[in-house]
C-alpha positions as CSV (number, residue, x, y, z in Angstrom):
1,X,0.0,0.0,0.0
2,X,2.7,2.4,0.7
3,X,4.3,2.0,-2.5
4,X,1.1,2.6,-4.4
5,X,0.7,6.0,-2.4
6,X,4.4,6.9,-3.0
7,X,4.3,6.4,-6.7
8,X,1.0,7.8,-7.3
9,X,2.6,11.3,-4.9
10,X,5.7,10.6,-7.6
11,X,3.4,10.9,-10.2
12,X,1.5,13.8,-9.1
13,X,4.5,15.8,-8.6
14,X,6.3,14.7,-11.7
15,X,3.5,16.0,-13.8
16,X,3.9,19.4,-11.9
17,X,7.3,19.7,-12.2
18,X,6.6,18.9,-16.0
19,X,4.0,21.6,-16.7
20,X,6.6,23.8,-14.8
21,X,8.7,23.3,-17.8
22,X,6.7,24.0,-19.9
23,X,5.6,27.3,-18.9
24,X,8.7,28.4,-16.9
25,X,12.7,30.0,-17.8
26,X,15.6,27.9,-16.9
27,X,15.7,29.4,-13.5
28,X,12.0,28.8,-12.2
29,X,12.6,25.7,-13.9
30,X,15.8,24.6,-11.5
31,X,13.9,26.2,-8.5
32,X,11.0,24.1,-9.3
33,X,13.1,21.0,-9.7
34,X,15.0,21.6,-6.4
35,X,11.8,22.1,-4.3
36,X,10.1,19.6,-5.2
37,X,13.7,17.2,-4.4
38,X,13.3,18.7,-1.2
39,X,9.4,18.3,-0.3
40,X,8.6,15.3,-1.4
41,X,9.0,13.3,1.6
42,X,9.0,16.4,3.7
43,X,5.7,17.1,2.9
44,X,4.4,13.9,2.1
45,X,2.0,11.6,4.3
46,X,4.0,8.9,3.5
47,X,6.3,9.5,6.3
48,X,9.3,7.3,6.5
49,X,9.6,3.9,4.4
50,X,12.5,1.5,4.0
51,X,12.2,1.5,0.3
52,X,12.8,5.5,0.1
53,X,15.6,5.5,-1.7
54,X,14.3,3.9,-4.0
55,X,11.1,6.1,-3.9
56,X,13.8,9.1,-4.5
57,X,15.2,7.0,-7.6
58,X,12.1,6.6,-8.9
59,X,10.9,10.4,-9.1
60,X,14.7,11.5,-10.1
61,X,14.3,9.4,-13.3
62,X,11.0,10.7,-14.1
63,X,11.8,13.9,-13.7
64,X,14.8,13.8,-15.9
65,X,12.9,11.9,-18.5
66,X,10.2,14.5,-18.6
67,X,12.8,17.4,-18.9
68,X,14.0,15.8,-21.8
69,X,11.4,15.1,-23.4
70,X,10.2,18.7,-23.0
71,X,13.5,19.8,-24.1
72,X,13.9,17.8,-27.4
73,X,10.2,18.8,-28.5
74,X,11.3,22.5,-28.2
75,X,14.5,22.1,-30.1
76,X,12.7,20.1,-32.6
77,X,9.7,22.7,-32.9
78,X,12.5,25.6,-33.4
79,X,14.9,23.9,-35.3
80,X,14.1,25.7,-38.5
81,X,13.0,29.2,-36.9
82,X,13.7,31.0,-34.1
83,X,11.0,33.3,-32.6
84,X,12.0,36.1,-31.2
85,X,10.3,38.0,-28.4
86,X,7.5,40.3,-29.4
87,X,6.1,42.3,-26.6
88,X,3.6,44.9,-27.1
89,X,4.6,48.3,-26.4
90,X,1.6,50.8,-25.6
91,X,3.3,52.8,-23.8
92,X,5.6,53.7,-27.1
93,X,2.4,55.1,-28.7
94,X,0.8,56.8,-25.3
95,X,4.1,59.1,-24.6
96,X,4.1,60.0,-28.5
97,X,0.7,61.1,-28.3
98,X,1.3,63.1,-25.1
99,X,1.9,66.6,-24.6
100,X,5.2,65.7,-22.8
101,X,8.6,67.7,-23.1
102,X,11.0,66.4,-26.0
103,X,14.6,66.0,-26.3
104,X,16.0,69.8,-25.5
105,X,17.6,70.1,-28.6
106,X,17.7,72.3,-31.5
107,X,15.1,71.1,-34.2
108,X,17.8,69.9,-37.3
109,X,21.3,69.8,-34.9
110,X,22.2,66.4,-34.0
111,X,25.2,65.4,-31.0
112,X,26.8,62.6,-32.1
113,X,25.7,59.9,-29.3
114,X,28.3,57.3,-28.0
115,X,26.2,54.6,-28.0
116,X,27.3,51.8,-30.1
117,X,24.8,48.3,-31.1
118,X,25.7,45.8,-29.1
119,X,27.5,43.0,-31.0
120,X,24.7,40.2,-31.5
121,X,25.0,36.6,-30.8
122,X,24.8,34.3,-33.7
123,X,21.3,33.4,-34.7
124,X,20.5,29.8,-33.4
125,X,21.5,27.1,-36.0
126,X,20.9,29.4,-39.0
127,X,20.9,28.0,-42.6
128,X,20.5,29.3,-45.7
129,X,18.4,26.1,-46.5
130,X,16.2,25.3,-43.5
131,X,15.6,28.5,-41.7
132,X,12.0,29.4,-42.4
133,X,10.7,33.0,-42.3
134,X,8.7,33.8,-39.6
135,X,5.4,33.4,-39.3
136,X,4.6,37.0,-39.3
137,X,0.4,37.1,-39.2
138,X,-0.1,40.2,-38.2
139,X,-4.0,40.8,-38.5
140,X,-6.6,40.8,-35.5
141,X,-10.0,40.1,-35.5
142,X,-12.9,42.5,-36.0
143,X,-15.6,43.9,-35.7
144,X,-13.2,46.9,-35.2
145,X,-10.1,47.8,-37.3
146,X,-7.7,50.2,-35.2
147,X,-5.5,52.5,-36.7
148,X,-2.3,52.4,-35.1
149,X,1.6,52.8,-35.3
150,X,1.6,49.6,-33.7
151,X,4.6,49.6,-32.2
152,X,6.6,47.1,-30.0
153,X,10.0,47.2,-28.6
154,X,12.8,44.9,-30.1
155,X,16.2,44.1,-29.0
156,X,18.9,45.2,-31.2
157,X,20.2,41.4,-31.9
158,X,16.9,40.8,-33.9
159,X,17.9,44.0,-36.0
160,X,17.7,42.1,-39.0
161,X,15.8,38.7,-40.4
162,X,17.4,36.6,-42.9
163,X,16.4,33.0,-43.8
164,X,15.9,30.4,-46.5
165,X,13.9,32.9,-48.8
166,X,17.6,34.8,-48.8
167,X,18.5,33.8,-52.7
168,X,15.2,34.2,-53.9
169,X,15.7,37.9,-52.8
170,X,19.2,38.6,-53.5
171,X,18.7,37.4,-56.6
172,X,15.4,39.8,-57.9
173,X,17.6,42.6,-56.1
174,X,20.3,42.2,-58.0
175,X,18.1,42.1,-61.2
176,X,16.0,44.9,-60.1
177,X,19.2,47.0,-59.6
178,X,21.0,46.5,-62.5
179,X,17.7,47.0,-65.2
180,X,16.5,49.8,-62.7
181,X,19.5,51.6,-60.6
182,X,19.4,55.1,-59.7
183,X,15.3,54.2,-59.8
184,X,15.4,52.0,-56.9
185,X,18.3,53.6,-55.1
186,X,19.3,57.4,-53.5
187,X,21.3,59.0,-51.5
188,X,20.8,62.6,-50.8
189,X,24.6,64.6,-50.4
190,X,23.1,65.7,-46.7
191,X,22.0,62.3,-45.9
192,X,25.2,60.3,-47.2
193,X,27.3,60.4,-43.6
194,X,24.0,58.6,-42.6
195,X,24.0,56.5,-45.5
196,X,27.7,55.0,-44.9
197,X,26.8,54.8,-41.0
198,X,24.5,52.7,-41.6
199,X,26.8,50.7,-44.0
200,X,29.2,49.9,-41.3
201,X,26.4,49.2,-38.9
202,X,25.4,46.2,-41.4
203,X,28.8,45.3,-42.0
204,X,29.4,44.7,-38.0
205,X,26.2,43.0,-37.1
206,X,25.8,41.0,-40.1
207,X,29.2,39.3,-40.0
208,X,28.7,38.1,-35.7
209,X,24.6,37.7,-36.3
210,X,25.0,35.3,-39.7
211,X,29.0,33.9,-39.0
212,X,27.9,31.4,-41.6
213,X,26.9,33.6,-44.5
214,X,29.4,36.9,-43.9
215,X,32.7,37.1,-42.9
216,X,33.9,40.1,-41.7
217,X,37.4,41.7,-43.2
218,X,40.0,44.4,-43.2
219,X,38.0,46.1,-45.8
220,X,34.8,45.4,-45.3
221,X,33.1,41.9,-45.5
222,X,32.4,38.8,-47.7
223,X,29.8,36.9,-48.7
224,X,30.2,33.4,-47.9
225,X,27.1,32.2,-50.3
226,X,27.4,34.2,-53.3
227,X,31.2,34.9,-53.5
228,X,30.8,38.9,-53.3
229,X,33.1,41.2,-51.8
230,X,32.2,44.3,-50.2
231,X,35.0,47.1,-49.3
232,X,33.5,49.7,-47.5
233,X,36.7,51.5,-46.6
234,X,38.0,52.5,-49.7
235,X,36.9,56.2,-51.2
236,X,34.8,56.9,-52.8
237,X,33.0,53.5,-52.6
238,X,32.0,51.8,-55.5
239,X,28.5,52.8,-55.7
240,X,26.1,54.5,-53.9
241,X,26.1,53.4,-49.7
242,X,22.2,52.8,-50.1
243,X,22.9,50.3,-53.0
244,X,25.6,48.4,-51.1
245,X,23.5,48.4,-48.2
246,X,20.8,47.0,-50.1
247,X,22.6,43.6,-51.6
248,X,23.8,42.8,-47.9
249,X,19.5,41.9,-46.4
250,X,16.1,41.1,-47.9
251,X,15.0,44.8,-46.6
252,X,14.8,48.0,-48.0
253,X,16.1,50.3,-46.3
254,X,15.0,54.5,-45.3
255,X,16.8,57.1,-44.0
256,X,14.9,60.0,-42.7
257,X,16.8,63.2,-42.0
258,X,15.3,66.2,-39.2
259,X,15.6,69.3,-40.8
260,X,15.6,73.0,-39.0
261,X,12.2,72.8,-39.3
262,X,11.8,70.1,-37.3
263,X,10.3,67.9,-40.2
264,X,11.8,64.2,-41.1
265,X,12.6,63.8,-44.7
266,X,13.5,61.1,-46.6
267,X,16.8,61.5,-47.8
268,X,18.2,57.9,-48.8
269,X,17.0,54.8,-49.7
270,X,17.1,51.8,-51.2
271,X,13.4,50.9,-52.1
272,X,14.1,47.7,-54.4
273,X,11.5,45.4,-53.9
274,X,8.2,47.4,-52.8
275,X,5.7,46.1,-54.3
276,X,3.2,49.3,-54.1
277,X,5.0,52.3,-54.0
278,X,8.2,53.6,-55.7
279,X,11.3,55.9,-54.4
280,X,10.9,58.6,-56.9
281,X,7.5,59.6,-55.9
282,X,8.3,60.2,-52.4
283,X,11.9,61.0,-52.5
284,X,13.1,64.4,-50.3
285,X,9.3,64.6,-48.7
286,X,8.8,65.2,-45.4
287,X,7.2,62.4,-43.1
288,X,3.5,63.8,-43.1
289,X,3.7,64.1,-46.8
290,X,5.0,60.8,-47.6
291,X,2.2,59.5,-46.1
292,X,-1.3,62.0,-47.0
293,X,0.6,61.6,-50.4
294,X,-0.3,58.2,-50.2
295,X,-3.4,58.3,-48.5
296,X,-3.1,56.5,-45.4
297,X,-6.2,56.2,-43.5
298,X,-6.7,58.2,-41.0
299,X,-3.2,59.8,-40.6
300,X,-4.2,63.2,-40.1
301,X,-6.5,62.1,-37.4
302,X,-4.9,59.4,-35.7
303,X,-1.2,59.1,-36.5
304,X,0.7,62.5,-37.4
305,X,1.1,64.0,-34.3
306,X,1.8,61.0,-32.5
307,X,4.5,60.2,-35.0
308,X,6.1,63.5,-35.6
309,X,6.7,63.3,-31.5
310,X,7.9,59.5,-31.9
311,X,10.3,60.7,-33.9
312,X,11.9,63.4,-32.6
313,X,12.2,61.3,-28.8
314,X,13.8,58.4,-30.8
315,X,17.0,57.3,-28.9
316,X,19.8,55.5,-30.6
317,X,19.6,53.3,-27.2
318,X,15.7,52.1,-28.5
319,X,14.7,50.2,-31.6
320,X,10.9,49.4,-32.4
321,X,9.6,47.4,-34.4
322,X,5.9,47.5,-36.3
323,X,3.9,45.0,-39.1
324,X,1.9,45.6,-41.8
325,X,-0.2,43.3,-44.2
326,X,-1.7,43.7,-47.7
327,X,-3.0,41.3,-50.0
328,X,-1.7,41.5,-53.7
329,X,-3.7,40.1,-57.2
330,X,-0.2,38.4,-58.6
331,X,2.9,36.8,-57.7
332,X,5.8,39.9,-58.7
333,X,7.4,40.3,-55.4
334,X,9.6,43.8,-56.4
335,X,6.4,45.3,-58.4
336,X,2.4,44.4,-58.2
337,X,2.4,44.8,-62.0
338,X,-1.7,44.0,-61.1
339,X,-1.8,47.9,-60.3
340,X,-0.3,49.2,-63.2
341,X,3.2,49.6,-65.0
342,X,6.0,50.6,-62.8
343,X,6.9,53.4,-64.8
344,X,3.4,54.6,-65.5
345,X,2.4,58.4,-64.5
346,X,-0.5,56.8,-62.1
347,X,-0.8,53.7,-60.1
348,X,-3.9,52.6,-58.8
349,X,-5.9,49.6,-57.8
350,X,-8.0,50.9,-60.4
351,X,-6.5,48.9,-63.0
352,X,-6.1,45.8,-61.6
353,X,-8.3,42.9,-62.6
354,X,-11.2,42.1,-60.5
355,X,-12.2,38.4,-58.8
356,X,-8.8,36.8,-60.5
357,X,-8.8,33.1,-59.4
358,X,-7.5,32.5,-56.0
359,X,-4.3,31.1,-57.1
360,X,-3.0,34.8,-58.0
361,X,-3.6,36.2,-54.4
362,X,-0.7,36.5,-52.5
363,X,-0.2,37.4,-48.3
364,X,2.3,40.7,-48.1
365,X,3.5,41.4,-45.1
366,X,6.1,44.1,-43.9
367,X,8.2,44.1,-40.5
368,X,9.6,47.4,-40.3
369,X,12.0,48.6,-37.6
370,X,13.5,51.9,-36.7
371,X,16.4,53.0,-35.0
372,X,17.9,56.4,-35.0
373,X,21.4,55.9,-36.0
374,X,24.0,57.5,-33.0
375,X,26.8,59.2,-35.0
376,X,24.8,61.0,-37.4
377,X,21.0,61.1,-35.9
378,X,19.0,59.8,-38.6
379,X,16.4,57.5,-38.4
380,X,16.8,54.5,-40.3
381,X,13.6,52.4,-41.5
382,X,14.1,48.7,-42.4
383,X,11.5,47.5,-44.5
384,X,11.3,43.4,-44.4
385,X,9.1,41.5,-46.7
386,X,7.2,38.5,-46.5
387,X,5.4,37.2,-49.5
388,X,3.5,33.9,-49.7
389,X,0.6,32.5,-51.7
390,X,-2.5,33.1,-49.6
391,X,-3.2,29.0,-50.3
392,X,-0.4,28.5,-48.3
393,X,-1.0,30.5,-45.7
394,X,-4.6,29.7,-45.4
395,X,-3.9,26.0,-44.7
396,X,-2.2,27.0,-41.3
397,X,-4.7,27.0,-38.1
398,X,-6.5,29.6,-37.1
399,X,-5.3,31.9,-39.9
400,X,-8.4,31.6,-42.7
401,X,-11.1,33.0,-39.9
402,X,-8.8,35.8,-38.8
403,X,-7.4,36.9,-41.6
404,X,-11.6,36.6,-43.2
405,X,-12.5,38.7,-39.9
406,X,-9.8,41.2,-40.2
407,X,-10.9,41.8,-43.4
408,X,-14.5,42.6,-42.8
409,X,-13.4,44.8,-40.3
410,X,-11.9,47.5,-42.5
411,X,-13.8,50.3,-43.0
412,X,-14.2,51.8,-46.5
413,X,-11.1,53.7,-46.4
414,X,-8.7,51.3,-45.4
415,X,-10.9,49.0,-47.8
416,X,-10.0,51.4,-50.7
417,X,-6.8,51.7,-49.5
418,X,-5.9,48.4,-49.4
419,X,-8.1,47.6,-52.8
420,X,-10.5,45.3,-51.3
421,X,-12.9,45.9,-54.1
422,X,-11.0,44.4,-56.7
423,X,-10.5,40.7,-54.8
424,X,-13.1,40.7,-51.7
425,X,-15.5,38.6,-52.7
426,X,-12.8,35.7,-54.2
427,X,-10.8,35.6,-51.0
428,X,-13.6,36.0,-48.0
429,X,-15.6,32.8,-49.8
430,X,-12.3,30.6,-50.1
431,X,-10.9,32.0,-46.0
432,X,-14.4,31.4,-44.8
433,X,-14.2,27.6,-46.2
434,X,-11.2,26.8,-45.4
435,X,-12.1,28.1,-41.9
436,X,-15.0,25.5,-42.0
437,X,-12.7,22.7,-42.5
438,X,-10.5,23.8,-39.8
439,X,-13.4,23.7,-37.5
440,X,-15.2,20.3,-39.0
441,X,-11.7,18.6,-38.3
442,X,-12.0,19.8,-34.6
443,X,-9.7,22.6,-34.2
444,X,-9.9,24.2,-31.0
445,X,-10.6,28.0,-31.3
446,X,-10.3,28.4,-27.2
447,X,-6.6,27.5,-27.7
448,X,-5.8,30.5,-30.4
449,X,-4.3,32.7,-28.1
450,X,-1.7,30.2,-26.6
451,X,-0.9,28.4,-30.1
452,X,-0.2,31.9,-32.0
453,X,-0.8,35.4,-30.1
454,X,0.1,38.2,-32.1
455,X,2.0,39.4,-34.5
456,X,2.1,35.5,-35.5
């Protein structure tokens, strides 16, 4: 009898220790382990037994088979992506909005900072061939669509994501570049000190974050996948900072520069795989007018001020981070040709096919992070996309109702914004089927939050 009570109290207290595990860091995880070591018989009503040590054996071995059990499911779930954290940051947007005092500084004069990136860690097990992108789903349910910056904090050593989709993008950059150049790529003469800051900022994080795929130099750095070399020391450099910048990350990349005015303008970039907007149509605006230019909703309401004081209390010491979605009618990752010509006077979702078969739609989404860069103050945008066919995407849990609830959510100017109109009807009747099946095969909507919370 005394055995049965141990080994069910075993049991009971294995399983705890287990769900500890699961739920826990490494060191609730060793507390958790060592209390229970301790109070098992101490707390027990088993009192003393002559067979305790091998009670003790007993519950050592289960707790050490659980651990690892726990331990090789989690390697094996992240083997091919790495998550990194993602909390949300409200209180980003609430002191932007404020009526708080701002850096005492003169609007346009910058004093170079000595803060310096931390050098990153090498991203866990990376490989041009297995890492996945991230599952960036960043869409909430309705009935109510909020207009937000969205913003999160993000530490610096997830500045930049690369991963398997790497070759597919470096190579329509390259091909973009060298049909479309100066198109694609800026640098404004006030902006360029920014422009090569930022060059050396990519050089030095890229080389320790991806060991694997760059290897830093005396000159600069190489790449270890496509054989190029990139010498950033040597003046002038061999093209323009924005450009080299560009062939080293699946972004695009911004640099905003505060003028005496106290307006942000954009200066530099290297737009080369947008998809809806080009370079040349927003080039040397300032902030506000890059974006009632392109007829955001609700920026003059709910946005502008907010953002104006965002980014004039940027700190090189901070990064944020912030997602975007759009769905697009074909499969062109640098241009939506669905909207019109690139090089057209006007594009619109006013040319763009209606109802195309479902097979054309395609999930766009942007992670964008800024950081204001220390030596030269400007505020550099990084503009990651991730492009899949929405039957791919649609086929993960949860994702068809959301994304169909989103959707319904958006009132008619994001709707017109985003060209709803011109594939609605196609895309709500295939996401509200294949959120049927999900549900006919049992799945669990109660569980959403803990299987996928947002962004993902």
């Amino acid at each position: 009898m005394a055995l049965n009570r141990a080994l069910a109290e075993i049991s009971k207290r294995a399983k705890q220790v287990y769900r500890g595990f699961e739920g826990a860091d490494n060191i609730s995880q060793l507390e958790s382990l060592r209390s229970v070591m301790q109070n098992t018989w101490k707390g027990s009503s088993l009192g003393w037994h002559p067979n305790q040590t091998v009670y003790i054996a007993i519950l050592i071995l289960i707790i050490i088979t659980s651990t690892a059990t726990f331990i090789l499911r989690r390697k094996r779930t992240s083997q091919y992506a790495v998550r990194p954290p993602t909390p949300t940051a409200p209180g980003l947007e609430k002191a932007a909005q404020g009526n708080s005092k701002t850096q005492a500084r003169e609007a346009g004069k910058w004093t170079p900072s000595d803060f310096r990136m931390p050098k990153p860690e090498p991203y866990p097990d990376w490989s041009i061939k297995h890492t996945k992108p991230l599952p960036y789903r960043p869409f909430r349910y309705g009935p109510k669509y909020n207009v937000t910056m969205g913003l999160r904090s993000v530490k610096h050593e997830d500045w930049i994501e690369l991963d398997n989709h790497y070759p597919r993008f470096h190579a329509d950059k390259k091909r973009r570049m060298a049909e479309r150049g100066s198109k694609l790529c800026k640098t404004a003469p006030e902006a360029y000190p920014a422009a090569v800051e930022l060059l050396e900022d990519l050089v030095d994080y890229l080389s320790a974050r991806y060991p694997s795929l760059y290897r830093r130099t005396e000159v600069g750095m190489d790449n270890l996948w496509s054989g190029e070399r990139f010498d950033i020391v040597t003046r002038p450099l061999a093209e323009d900072p924005m450009q080299m910048c560009a062939r080293l990350v699946q972004d695009d990349l911004a640099i905003m520069i505060e003028k005496p005015d106290g307006q942000y303008y954009l200066l530099a970039g290297a737009i080369v795989l947008p998809g809806f907007w080009r370079i040349g149509d927003k080039y040397g605006m300032p902030l506000s007018e890059i974006h009632t230019s392109g007829h955001v909703p609700q920026f003059r309401e709910k946005l502008e001020k907010g953002m104006m004081n965002f980014f004039r209390r940027l700190k090189p010491e901070e990064m944020v981070a912030r997602n975007n979605y759009f769905i697009q009618a074909d499969d062109d990752l640098g241009w939506s040709w669905s909207i019109g010509p690139e090089d057209s006077l006007d594009v619109s979702w006013n040319t763009a096919e209606k109802n195309r078969a479902i097979e054309h739609h395609f999930f766009r989404s942007e992670r964008q992070t800024l950081r204001r860069l220390p030596r030269s103050g400007g505020v550099v945008f990084t503009i990651r996309t991730y492009f899949h066919p929405i039957e791919e995407v649609a086929e993960e849990d949860y994702v068809p109702g959301r994304l169909a609830s989103a959707i319904r959510s958006w009132d008619d100017d994001v709707s017109r914004y985003k060209g709803k109109e011109k594939y609605g009807e196609v895309l709500l009747e295939y996401l509200d089927k294949k959120h049927e099946e999900q549900i006919a095969r049992g799945l669990d909507l109660s569980r959403e939050e803990e299987v996928r919370a947002y962004p993902y």
